[in-house]
N, C-alpha and C positions, 0 to 999 in steps of 0.2 A: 721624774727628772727627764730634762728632754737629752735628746741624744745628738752626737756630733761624730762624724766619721773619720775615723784614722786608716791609714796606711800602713803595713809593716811584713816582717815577718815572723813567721812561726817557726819556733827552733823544737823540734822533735826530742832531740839529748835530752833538753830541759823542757822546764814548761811555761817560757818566756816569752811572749809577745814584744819586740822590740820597734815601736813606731818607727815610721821612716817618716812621714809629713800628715798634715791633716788636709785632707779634698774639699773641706768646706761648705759640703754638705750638713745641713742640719735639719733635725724632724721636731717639733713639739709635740708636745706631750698632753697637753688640753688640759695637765692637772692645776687647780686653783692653788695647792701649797704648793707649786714650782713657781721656783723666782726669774726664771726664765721666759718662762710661756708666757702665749697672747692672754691666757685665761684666768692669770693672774689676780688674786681678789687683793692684796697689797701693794697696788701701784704706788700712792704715794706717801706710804707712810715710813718715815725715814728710819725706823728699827725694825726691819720685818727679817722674822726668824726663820723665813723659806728660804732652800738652798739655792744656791746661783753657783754651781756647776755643773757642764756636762758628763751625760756617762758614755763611756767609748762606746761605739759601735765599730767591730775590726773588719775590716777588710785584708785578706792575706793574700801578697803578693807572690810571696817564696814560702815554700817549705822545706827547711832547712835541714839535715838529717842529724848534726851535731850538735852541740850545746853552744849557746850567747858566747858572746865574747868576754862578760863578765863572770860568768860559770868557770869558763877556762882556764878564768886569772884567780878565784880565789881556789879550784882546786888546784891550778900550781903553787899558790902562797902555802896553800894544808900541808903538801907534801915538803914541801922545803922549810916548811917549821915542826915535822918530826925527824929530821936528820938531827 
């Protein structure tokens, strides 16, 4: 699979990755079963069962010492549904 770069940061609490943007860098991959790449042996065949998405490549902006913000909210939800 070819690869595409993200943005984000890295939250330490958890073990979150939370994208900020994608840079729009992208690398191929040279493999013939990626529906992506130049080297594609399925160009024009209209059911071709090769993937056609990328895989993150991360770039970490921030390292974050505490948990996402969605960590936060469902361990506040835990505690306030055993009261």
């Amino acid at each position: 699979m070819c690869w595409e770069e993200c943005c984000g940061n890295q939250h330490r609490g958890c073990p979150h990755f939370v994208i900020l943007y994608y840079s729009g860098e992208k690398w191929d991959c040279g493999s013939p079963t990626c529906g992506l790449s130049a080297a594609h042996i399925h160009k024009t065949s209209r059911n071709c069962p090769c993937p056609k998405t990328y895989r993150e490549r991360r770039r970490v902006l921030n390292l974050i010492q505490e948990p996402c913000d969605a960590c936060k909210e469902a361990a506040l939800a835990a505690r306030v549904r055993r009261r």
